[in-house]
N, C-alpha and C positions, 0 to 999 in steps of 0.2 A: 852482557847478559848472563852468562856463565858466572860471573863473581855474584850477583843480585841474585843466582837461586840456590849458590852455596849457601849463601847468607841467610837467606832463608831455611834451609833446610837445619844449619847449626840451633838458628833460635827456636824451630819447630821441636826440636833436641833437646834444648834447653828449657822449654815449656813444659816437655813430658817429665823430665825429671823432677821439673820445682813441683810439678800440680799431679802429683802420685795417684789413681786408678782413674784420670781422665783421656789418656791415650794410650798409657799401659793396660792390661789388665791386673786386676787386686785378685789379692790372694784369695783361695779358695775358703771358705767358712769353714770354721772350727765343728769338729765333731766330739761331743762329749766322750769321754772312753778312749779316742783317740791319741794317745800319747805318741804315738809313732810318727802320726800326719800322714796316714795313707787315706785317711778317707773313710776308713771304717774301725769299729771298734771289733776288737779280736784278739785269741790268744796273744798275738805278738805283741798286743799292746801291755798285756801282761809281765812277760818277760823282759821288754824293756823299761816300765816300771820297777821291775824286783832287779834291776842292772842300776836304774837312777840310783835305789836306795843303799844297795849295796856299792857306790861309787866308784861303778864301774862306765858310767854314761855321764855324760850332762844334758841337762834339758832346758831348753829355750824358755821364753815367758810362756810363749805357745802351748806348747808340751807341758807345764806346769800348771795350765788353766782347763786341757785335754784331761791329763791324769788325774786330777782331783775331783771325783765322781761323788766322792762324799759328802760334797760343799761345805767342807768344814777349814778351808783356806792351806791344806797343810796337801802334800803326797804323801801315803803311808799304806803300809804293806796292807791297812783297810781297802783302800781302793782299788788295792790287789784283788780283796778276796769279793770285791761287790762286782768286778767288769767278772769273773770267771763265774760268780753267781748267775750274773745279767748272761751270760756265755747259757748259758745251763738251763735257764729258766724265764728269755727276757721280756716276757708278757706279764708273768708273776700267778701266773696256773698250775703251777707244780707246789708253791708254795717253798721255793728255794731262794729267791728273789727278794728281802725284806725293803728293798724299798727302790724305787724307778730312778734309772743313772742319771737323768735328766732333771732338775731344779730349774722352773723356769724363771725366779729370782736369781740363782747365783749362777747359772749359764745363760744367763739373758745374752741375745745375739749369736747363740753358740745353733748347733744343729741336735736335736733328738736321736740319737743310732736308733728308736725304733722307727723312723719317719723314714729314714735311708731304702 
């Protein structure tokens, strides 16, 4: 009896791994801005941006789909200066803001930081 629920339990084991967010949980959703992956966009996500560029970090696919806020397929110290704008202004009422971090073509699946 004992060996028929090892046995089971190995293959219940071996199910979770082959069939990825069906008994695990899946990763948390992408937040645009997000470079970091804490979940929100914020100064820090800044800083670690201007650490990518300066090749002082490396960044995941993750991170490289987070920090491109400009949807122009590239991380660059633009992206820099649009999250500290979104930082400053991220409704776009001050008129600091020239355009919302959010593309919902090129972050399709991703999360809105103003929706958070």
């Amino acid at each position: 009896m004992k060996k028929h629920i090892l046995i089971l339990i190995a293959l219940a084991a071996m199910i979770a791994v082959a069939i990825p967010g069906t008994v695990m949980a899946d990763k948390p959703p992408l937040v645009v801005g997000d470079a970091n992956l804490d979940g929100m966009t914020s100064m820090a996500d800044v800083m670690f941006i201007m650490q990518y560029r300066g090749g002082l970090r490396e960044f995941s696919d993750d991170q490289l789909r987070c920090a491109d806020t400009t949807a122009d397929g590239m991380v660059t110290m633009a992206d820099v200066m649009h999250i500290m704008q979104y930082r400053a202004d991220p409704d776009m009422t001050l008129g600091i803001l020239y355009k919302l971090l959010y593309d919902p073509t090129f972050h399709a699946g991703m999360i809105d930081p103003l929706t958070q």
